[in-house]
C-alpha positions as CSV (number, residue, x, y, z in Angstrom):
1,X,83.0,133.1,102.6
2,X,85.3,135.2,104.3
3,X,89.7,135.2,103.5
4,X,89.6,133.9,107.4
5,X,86.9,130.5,107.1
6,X,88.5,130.3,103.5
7,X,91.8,129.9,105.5
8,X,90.7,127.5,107.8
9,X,88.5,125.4,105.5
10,X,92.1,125.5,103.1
11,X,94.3,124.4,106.2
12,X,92.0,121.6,107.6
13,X,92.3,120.2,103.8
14,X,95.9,120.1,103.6
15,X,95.5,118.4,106.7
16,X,93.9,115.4,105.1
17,X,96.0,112.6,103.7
18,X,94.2,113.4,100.9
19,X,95.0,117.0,101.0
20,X,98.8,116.5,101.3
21,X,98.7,113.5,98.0
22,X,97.0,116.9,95.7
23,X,99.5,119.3,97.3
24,X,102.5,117.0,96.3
25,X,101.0,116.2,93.2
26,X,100.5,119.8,92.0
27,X,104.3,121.0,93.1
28,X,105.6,117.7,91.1
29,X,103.2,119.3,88.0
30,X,104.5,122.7,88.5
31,X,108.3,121.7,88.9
32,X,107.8,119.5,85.9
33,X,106.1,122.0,83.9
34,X,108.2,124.5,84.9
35,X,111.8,122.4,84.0
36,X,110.4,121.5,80.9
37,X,110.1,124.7,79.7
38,X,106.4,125.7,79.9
39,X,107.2,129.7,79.6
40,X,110.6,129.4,77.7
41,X,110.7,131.8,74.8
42,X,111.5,130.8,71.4
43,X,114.7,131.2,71.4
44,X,115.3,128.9,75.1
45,X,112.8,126.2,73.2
46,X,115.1,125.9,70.5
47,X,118.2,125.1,72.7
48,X,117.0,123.2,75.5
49,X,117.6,120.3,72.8
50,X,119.5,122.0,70.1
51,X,122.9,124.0,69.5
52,X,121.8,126.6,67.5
53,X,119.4,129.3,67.6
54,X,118.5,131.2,64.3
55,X,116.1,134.0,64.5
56,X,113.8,135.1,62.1
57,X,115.4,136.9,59.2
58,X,118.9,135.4,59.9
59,X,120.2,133.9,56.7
60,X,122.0,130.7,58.1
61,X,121.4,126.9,57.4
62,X,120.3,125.6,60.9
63,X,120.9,121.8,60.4
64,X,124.2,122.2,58.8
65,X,125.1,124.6,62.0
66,X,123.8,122.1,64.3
67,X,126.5,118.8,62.1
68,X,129.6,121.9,62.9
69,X,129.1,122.4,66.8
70,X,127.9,118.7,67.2
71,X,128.0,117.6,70.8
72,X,129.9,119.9,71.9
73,X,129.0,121.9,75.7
74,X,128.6,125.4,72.9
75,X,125.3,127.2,71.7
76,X,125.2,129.9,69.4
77,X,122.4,132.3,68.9
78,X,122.5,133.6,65.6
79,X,120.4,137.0,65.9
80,X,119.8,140.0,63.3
81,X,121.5,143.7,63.7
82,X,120.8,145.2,66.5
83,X,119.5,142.9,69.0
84,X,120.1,142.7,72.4
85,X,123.0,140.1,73.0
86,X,123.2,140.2,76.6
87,X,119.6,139.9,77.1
88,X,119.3,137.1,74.6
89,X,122.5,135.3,77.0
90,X,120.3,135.6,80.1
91,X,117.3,134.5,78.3
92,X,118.9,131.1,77.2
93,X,120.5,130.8,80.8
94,X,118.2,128.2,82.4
95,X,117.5,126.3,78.9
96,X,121.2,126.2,77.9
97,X,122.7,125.3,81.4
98,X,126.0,123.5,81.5
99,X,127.6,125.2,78.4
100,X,129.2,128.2,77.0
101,X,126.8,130.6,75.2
102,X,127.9,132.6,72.3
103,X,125.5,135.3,70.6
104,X,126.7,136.7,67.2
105,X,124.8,139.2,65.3
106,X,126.0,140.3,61.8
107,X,128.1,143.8,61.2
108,X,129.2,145.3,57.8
109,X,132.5,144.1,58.2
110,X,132.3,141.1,60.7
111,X,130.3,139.8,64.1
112,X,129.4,141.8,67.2
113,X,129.5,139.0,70.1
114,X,128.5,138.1,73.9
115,X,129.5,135.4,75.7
116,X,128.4,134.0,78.8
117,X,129.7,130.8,80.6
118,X,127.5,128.6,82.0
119,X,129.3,125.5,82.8
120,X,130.0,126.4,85.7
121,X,128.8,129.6,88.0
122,X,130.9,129.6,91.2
123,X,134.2,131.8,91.5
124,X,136.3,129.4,92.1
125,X,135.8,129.1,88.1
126,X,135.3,133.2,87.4
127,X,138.9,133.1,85.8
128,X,138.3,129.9,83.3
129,X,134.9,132.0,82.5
130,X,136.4,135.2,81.7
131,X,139.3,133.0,79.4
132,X,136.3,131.1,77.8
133,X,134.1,133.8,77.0
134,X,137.2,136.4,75.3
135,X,138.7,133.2,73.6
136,X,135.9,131.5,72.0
137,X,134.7,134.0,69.0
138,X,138.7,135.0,68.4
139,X,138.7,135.3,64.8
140,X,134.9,135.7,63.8
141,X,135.4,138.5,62.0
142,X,137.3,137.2,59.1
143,X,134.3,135.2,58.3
144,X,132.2,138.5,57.7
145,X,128.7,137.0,55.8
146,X,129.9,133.2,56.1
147,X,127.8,132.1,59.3
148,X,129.0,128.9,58.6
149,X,132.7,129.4,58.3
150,X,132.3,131.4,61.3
151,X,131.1,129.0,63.3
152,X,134.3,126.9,62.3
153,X,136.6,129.0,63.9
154,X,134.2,128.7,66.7
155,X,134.5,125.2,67.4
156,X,138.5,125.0,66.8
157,X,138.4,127.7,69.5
158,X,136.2,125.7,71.6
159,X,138.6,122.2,71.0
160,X,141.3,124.8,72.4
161,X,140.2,125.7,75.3
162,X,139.2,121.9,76.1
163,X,142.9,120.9,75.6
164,X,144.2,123.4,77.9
165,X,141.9,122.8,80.4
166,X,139.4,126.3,80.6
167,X,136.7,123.8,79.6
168,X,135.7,120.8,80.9
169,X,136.2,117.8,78.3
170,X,132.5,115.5,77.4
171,X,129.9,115.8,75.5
172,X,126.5,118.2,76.3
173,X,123.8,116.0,78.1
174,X,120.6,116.7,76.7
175,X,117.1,116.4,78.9
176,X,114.4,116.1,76.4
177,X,111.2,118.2,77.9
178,X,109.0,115.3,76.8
179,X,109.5,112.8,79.5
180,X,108.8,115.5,82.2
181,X,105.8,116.7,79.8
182,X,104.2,113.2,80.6
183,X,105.2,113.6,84.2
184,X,103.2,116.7,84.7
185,X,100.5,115.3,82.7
186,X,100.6,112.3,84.7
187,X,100.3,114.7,88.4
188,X,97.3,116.6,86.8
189,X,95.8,113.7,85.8
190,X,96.5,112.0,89.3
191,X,95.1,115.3,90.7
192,X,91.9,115.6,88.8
193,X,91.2,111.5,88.9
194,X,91.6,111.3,92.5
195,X,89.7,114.6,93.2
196,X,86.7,112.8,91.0
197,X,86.8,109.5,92.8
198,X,86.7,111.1,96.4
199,X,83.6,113.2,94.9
200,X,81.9,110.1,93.7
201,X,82.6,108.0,96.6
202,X,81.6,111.5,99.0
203,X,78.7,112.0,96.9
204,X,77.4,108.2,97.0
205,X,78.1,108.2,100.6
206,X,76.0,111.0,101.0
207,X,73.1,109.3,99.0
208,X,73.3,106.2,100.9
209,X,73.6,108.6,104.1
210,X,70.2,110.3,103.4
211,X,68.6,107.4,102.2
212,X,69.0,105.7,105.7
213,X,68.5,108.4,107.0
214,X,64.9,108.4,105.6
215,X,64.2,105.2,106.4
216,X,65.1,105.6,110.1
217,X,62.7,108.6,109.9
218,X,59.9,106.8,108.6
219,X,60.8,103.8,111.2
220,X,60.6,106.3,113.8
221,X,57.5,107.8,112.5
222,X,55.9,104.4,112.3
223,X,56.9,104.0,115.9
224,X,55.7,106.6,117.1
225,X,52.1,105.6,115.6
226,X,52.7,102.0,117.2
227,X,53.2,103.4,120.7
228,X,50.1,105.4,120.7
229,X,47.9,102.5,119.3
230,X,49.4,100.4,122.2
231,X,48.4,103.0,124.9
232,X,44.9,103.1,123.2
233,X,45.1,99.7,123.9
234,X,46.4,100.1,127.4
235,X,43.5,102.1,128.0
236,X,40.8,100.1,126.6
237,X,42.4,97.0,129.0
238,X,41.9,99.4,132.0
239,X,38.3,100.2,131.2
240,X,37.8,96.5,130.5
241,X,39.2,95.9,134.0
242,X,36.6,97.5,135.7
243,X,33.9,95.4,134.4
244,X,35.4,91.9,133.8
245,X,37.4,90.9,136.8
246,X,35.9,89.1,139.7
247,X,34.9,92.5,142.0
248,X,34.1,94.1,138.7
249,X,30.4,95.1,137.5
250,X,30.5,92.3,134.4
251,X,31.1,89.7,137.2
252,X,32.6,86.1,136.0
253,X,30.8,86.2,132.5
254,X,33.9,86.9,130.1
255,X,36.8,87.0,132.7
256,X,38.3,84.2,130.9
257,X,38.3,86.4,127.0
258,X,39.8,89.2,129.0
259,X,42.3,87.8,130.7
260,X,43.4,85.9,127.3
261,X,43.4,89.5,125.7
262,X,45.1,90.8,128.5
263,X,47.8,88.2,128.1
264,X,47.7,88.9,124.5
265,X,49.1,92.4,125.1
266,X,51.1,91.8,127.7
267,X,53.0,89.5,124.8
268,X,52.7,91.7,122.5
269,X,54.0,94.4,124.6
270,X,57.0,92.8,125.7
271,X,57.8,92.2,122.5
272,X,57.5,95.5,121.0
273,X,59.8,96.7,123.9
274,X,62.4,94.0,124.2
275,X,64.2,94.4,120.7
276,X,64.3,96.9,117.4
277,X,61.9,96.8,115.3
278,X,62.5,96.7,111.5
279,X,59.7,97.5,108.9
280,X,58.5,93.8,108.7
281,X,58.1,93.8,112.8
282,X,56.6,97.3,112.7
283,X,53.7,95.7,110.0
284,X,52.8,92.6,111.7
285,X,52.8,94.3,115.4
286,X,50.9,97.4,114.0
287,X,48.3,94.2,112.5
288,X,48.2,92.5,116.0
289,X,47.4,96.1,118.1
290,X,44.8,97.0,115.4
291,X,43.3,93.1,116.3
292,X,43.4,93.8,119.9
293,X,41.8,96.9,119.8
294,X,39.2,95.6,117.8
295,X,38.7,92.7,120.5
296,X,38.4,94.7,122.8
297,X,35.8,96.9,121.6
298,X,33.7,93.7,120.8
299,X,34.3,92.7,124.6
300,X,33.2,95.9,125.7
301,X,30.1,95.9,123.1
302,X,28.5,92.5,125.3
């Protein structure tokens, strides 16, 4: 099929009522799968629900991180030597939105850090945001190989900046991904459910369609057969006619058996014309033409 009929075929779908239900439901699966999560990297996994990040090879107690920060609107990503702070920052940005993101990685004699503010984005707050994100590791480096203690000073500078102001007092809300998990599950599943009940109902429809449409066949074919064997009839009448009215050749000897067959069809002809026929009709009519073609042989044997 060509991009064009492909096109067409696509846009007379979407048409559909039908077609609209399987479009909504597959951008509510993609918008849920995609706000869950679905291609976060470890590090975004960790704290779409979490505070703290600890990358492989980072020797720092996780849970006992997680009791320092608390509910507070902070992450920290706690990465080795080396790695790319800033990166990790914009990696977090759509998993850790609505806080203030710190990234330390270890030194010889303290913390390198990065900061990035993501309570709030607009510039009316650009000058809170550049306070938050110089204020909040002040001090790291006296707790050079205590992770722990360092993340102390962390939070007292955090409490700081929520008593003057630079950050917004509350706690962090957290969106669990599992509710919107089900959610998409529950569009695919709507998707691929109602997709398999129009194809059975299509596909039964269609069976019921070409099963009438047999049997209309064969009634037409049988009606056919009946029309010929009442013109064959007709035509045995007509040579009757000539030999078993009054002015004809048989005289008065069986005008009385052909006019009663002649009556006969005339009956049996109005019938067959006055009304549809269904297969019982079709047997016992096709029964009475075969009868008065046999009659009328026997009247034209005497």
């Amino acid at each position: 099929m060509s991009r064009g009929g492909l096109r067409v075929r696509l846009t007379a779908f979407l048409a559909t009522g039908f077609g609209m239900t399987t479009l909504a439901c597959v951008l509510l699966a993609g918008w849920a799968l995609w706000s869950a999560g679905v291609g976060d990297s470890t590090a975004a996994r960790e704290v779409r629900t979490g505070s703290v990040y600890v990358a492989p090879g980072v020797d720092v107690d996780r849970a006992a991180a997680e009791q320092i920060i608390g509910n507070r609107r902070l992450v920290v990503l706690m990465l080795p030597p080396g790695a790319d702070r800033r990166g990790a920052c914009a990696e977090v940005r759509r998993a850790a939105a609505g806080t203030l993101v710190l990234v330390l990685t270890p030194t010889g004699d303290g913390y390198d850090r990065y900061a990035c503010f993501l309570i709030n984005s607009d510039d009316e707050h650009f000058g809170r945001a550049l306070a938050a994100e110089e204020i909040i590791a002040r001090g790291v480096d006296a707790m050079a190989g205590r992770p722990l203690e360092a993340l102390k000073v962390v939070v007292v500078n955090y409490d700081l900046l929520v008593r003057v102001g630079t950050i917004p007092d509350g706690a962090r809300t957290v969106s669990p991904a599992l509710p919107r998990y089900l959610i998409a599950a529950a569009a695919v599943l709507a998707v691929v459910i109602g997709a398999a009940a129009v194809w059975a109902t299509a596909r039964r429809a269609g069976r019921l369609a070409a099963a009438r449409q047999v049997r209309q066949d064969v009634a037409t074919d049988r009606r056919k057969v009946l029309d010929a064997a009442v013109t064959a009839v007709a035509e045995q009448i007509i040579d009757l006619d000539q030999r078993f009215t009054p002015a004809g050749r048989g005289g008065r000897r069986h005008e009385t058996t052909y006019r009663n067959l002649a009556a006969d069809y005339s009956g049996l002809l109005a019938e067959a014309a006055g009304r549809p026929l269904d297969d019982a009709d079709l047997d016992r009519l096709t029964r009475e033409v075969e009868a008065l073609s046999r009659r009328c042989r026997e009247l034209a044997a005497r």
